[in-house]
C-alpha positions as CSV (number, residue, x, y, z in Angstrom):
1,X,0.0,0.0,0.0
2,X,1.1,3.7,-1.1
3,X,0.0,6.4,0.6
4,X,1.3,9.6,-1.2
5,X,0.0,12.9,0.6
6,X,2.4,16.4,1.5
7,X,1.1,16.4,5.1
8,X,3.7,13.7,6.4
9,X,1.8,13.4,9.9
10,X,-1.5,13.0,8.1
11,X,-0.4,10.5,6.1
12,X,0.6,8.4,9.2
13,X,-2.4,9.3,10.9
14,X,-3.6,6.9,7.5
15,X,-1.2,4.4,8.0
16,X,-2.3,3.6,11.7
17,X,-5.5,3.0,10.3
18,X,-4.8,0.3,8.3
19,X,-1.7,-1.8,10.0
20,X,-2.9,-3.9,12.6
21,X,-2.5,-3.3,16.2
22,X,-0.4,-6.2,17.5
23,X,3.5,-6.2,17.0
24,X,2.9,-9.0,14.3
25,X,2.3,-7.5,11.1
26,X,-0.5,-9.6,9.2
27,X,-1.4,-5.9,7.2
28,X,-0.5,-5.1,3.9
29,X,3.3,-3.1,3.9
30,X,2.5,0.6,4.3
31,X,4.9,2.6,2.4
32,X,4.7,6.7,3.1
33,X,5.5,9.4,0.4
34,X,5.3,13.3,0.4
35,X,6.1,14.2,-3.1
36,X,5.4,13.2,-6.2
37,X,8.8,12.3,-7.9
38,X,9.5,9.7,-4.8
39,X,6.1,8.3,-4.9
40,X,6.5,7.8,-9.0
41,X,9.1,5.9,-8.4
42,X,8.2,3.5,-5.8
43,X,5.4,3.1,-8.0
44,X,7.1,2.0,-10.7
45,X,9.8,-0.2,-8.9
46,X,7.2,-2.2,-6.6
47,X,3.6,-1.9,-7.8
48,X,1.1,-1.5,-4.4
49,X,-1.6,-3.2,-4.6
50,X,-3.7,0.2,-3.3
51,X,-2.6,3.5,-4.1
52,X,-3.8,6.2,-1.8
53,X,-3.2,9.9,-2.6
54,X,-4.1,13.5,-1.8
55,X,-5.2,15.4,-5.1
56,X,-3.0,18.1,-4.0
57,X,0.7,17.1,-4.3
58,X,2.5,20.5,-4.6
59,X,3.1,21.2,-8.1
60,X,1.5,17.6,-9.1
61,X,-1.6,15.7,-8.4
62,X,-2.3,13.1,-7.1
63,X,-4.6,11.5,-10.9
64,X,-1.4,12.1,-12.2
65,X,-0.1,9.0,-10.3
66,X,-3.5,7.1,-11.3
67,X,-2.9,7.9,-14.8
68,X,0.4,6.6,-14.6
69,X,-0.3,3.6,-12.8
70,X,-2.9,3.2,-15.8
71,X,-0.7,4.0,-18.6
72,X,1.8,1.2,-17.0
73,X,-0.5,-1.6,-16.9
74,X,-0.3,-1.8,-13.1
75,X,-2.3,-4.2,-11.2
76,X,-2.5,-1.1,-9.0
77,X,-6.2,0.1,-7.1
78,X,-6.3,3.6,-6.6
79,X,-7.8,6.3,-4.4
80,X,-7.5,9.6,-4.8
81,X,-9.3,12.2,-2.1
82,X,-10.0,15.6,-1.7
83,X,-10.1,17.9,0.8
84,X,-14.1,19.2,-0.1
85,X,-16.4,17.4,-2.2
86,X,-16.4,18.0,-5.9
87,X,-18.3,16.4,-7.9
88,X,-16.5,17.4,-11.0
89,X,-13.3,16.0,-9.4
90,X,-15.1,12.9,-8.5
91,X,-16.3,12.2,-12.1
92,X,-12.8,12.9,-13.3
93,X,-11.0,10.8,-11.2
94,X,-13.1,8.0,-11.5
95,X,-13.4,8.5,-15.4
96,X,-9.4,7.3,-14.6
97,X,-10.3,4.4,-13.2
98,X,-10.2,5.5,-9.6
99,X,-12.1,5.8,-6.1
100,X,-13.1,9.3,-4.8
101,X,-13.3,9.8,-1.4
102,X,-13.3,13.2,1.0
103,X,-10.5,13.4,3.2
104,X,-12.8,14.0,6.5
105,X,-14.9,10.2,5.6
106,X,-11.4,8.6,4.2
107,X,-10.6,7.3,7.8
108,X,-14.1,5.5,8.5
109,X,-13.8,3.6,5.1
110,X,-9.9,3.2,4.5
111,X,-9.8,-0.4,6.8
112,X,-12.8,-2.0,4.3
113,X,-10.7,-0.8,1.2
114,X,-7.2,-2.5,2.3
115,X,-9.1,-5.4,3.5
116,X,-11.7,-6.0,0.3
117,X,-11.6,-7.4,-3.0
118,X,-12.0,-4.2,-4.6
119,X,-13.8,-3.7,-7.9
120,X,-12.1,-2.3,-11.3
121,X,-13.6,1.4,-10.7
122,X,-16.3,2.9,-8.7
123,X,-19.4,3.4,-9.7
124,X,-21.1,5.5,-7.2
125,X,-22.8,8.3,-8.6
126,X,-21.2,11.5,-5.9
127,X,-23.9,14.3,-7.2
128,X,-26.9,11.8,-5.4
129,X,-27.1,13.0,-1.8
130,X,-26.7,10.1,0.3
131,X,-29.7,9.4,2.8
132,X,-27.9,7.7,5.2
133,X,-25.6,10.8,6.2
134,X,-28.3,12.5,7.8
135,X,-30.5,12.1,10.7
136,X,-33.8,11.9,11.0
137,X,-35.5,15.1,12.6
138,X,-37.4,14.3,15.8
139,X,-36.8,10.6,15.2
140,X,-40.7,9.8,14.2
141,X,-42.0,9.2,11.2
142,X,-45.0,11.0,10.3
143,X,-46.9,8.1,10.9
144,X,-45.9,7.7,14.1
145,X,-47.5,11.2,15.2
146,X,-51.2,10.7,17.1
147,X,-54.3,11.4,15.2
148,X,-56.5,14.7,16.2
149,X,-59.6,13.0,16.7
């Protein structure tokens, strides 16, 4: 696993997530970058099997990577978050094959992508609100309320 982001200390704050707890190390091998020339080349010379990256990266992005990855042939999954949601962004990056996640809901769903099977691209449509991030207000349905008789 690649995780490629400028902020060093919230990159490990990523890394934590994902390597296991005990002093036996049954993860996948976390590998750290901050820039985009050092994380091109571990890219190339051991292919991760997930690629996680800012879409800032200083005078890069982080889609260039995915693109790269792509253009390679690597057997590489990528994801590439954002710091706001864009839905622009999102259609862009997964146009290249990748996931879009925003970088507050990255650490609630990073564990299920290192440990699942992942699929070629995601397909989740980011412009449809999602239901599920909201509560409900009073927490009754409107038929729950009592009649006026």
């Amino acid at each position: 696993m690649l995780i490629v982001d400028p902020n060093l200390p919230a990159a490990t704050a990523l890394a934590r997530i994902v390597e296991p707890d005990t002093g036996i190390r049954t993860g996948p091998e976390v590998v750290l970058c901050s820039d985009f020339s050092t994380a091109r080349s571990r890219l190339r010379a051991a292919p991760p099997e997930l690629l996680i990256t800012a879409l800032r990266l200083r005078e890069y992005n982080g889609l260039n990577l995915v693109y790269l990855a792509a253009g390679a042939g690597l057997p590489t999954r990528s994801i590439v978050y954002t710091e706001a949601n864009d839905a622009g962004m999102a259609r862009e990056i997964r146009a290249a094959g990748a996931f879009y996640e925003v970088r507050p809901h990255l650490p609630k769903v990073l564990k299920g992508y290192a440990q699942a099977k992942l699929p070629p691209q995601d397909r989740r449509e980011v412009s449809v609100y999602d239901r599920r991030r909201s509560g409900r207000a009073g927490g009754r349905r409107a038929v729950d309320q009592p009649l006026n008789v």
